[in-house]
N, C-alpha and C positions, 0 to 999 in steps of 0.2 A: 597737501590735502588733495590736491586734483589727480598727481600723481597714485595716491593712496587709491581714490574714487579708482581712476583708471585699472589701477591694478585687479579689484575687486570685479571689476567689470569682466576683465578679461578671464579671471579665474570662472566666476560663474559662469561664464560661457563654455570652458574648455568642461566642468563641472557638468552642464546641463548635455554635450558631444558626449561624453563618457556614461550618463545615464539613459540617454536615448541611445547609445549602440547596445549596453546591456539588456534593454527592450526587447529592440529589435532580434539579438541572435536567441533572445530567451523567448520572444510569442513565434519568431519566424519560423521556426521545424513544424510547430504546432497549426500555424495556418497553411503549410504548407502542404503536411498530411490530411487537414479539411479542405482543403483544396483538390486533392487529386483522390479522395475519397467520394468528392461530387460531383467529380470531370468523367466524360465519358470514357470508358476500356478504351475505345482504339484511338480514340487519342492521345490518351495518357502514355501510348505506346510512342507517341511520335515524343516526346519530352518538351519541355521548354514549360511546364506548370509550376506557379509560384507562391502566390497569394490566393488567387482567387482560380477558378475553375471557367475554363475555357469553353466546354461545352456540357453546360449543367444538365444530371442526371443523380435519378434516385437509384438504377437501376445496379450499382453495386453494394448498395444496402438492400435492395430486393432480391438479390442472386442468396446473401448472407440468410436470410432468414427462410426463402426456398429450399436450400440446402439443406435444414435441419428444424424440423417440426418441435425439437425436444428442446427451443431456444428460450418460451416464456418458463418453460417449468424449470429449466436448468438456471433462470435469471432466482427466481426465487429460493431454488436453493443456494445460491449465492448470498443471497440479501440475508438469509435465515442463518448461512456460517460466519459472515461476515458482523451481523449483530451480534448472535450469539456468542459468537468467539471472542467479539472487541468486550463486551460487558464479564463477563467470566474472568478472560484475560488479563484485564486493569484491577478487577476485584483480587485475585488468584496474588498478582504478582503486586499490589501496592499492599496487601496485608503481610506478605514474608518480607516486603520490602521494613516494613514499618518494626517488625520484629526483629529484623538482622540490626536496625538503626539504634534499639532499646540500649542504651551504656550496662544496664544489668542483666544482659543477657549475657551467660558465660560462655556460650560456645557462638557467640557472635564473628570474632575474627575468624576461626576453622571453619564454620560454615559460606563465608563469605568468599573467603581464600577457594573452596571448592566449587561455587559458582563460578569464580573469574575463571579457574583451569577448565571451565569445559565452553568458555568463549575460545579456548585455543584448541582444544584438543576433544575429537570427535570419536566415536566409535563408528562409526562410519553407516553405511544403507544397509546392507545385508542386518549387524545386529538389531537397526533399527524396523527393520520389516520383523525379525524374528520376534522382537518383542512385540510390536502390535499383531504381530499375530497368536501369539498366544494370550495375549490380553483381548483377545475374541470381539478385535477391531472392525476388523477387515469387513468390508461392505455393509459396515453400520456407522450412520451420521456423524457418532461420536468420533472417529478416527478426524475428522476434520476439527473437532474441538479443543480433545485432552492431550494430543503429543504436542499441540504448542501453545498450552496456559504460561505455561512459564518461562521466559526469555531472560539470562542471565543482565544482559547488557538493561534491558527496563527493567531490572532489580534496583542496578545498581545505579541507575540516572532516578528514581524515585527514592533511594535509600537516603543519595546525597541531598537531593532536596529537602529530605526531611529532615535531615541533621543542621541544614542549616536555619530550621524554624528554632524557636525560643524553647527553651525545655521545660521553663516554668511553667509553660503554658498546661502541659501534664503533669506536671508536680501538684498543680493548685487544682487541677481534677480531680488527683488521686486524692489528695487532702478532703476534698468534697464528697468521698465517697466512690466516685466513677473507677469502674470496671476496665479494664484491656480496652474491648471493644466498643465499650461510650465514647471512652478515650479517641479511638481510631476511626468510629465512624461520624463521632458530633465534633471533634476537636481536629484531629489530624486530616483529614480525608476531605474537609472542607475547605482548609487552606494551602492543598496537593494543588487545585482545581488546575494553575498551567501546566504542572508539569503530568498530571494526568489525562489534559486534553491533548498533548503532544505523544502520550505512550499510544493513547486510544487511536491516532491516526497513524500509526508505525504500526498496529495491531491490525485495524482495516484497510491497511492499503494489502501488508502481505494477506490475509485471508481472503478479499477480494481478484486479487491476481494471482493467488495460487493456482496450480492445475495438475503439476507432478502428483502430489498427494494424491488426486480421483484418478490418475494413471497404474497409479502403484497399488491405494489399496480399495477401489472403488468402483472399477472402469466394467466390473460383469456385472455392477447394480444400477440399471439406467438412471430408477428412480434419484438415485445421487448424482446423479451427474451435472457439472458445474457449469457455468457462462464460457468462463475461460475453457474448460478442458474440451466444452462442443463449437467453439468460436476457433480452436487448435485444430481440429477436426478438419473444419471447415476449410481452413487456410492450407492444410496439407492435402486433401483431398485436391483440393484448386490447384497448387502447385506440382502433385505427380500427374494431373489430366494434362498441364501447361508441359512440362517435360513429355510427353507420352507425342503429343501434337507440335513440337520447336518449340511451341511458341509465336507462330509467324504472324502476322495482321491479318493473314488471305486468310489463314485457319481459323483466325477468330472471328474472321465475319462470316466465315463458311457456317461455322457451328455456332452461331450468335451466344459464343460465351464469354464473357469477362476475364480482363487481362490479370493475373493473380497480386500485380503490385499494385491492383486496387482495390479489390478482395484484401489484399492485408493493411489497408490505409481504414478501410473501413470497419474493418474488425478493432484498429486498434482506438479509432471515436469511439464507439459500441461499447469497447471495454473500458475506455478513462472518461468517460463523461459522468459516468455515473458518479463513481469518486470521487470526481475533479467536482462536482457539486455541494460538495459535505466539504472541502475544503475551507473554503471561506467563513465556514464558522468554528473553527480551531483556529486558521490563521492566526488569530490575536493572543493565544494562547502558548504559540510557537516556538516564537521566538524567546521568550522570559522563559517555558518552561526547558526548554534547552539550554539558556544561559545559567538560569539558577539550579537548575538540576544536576551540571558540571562544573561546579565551580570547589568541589570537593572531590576526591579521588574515593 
């Protein structure tokens, strides 16, 4: 028994080392980066910044937002593609999910089979600009919407989840009268909930950190201009001034400008905070909806 005790002791121990190092390398990059995002430029220059900020300053979040006047309006059109696309997107793709999953659907396998082929195989950028371009996309909001409603891979992690609900549960709808869509919106679609809170935050994380898209088809229409694509701006603007000057510490306290690896520390809080807020309440939803959403191929 003592021995027992002892053993259990020491496991918990080695138990408790192995989830504190996980911690640590998992919050460490992350305080790391808030750390030398509120360290001052010329020190940041000298290195040795870890946790916490050596000599506290606002002033590379104040260079960020001097930089670019178009950063609140480009915040909101961020917040407005990122809703709008995550609400569309989960509706768009958990109703053809629901449909490819129906057993009496006859072209269920063939349809299905041709989603998976194009998780492999692309037609690449040029077709895909020619098509939003004649789809009379191009520096109109919608191009942030409609080319990515539909995601083969959250087809098919919502299809399997719904396959493994009870079937009866729609049988005894149908029996009662209810319609496809009763079905899918009062029956089905209320007991998605985890594995649709988990598509939702795979849908707003890429539409909030997008920026290629306002590069490609959006970048002569200010008024679209996104957080990320004027936050990209900002960091390369800062980076060719830094190359243009060495780089050197005398140069940057000459022209009292900010060293650019803090410029990009601070762009990159500005850009995950917002998101990393809405996490914690999917969280819970996460982990079951990914486990029960794959657990069928």
């Amino acid at each position: 028994m003592t021995k027992g005790i002892k053993k259990m002791t020491i496991f918990d121990v080695i138990l408790i080392l192995i989830f504190a190092f996980v911690i640590v390398i998992t919050i460490y990059p992350f305080l790391n980066v808030l750390a030398i995002s509120f360290n001052n430029s010329m020190d940041t220059v000298k290195g040795g910044i870890y946790i916490l900020p050596r000599k506290f300053t606002l002033a590379n979040y104040q260079e960020i937002f001097k930089s670019s006047s178009k950063l609140p309006h480009a915040f909101v059109i961020s917040v407005l593609r990122t809703v709008i696309g995550t609400v569309l997107g989960v509706i768009s793709t958990a109703m053809l999910a629901f449909t490819i999953s129906r057993t009496d659907y006859v072209f269920r396998k063939p349809v299905t089979v041709i989603f998976v082929l194009t998780m492999y195989v692309s037609g690449g950028l040029i077709p895909s600009y020619m098509l939003i371009r004649d789809l009379h996309l191009i520096n109109k909001f919608a191009v942030y919407i409609i080319p990515g409603l539909i995601s083969a891979y959250n087809v098919i992690v919502i299809r399997s989840f719904i396959d493994g609900l009870p079937y009866a549960l729609q049988e005894s709808a149908k029996i009662d009268g209810a319609n496809d869509l009763t079905i899918f919106f009062k029956i089905v679609l209320p007991l998605c909930v985890p594995v649709i809170a988990t598509i939702s935050l795979f849908i707003a994380v890429g539409q909030w950190n997008s920026w290629y898209d306002t590069y490609l088809y959006a970048r002569e229409k200010q008024s679209l201009s996104t957080l990320q694509y004027e936050l990209m701006k900002v960091l390369q603007n800062s980076q060719q001034s830094s190359f243009v000057d060495n780089n050197t510490a005398a140069q940057l306290a000459k022209q009292n400008t900010v060293n650019p690896e803090s410029i990009k520390m601070a762009i990159t809080i500005v850009a995950t905070v917002p998101i990393l807020l809405v996490y914690p309440f999917v969280q819970k939803y996460f982990v079951t909806g990914m486990t029960l959403g794959a657990v069928k191929s």
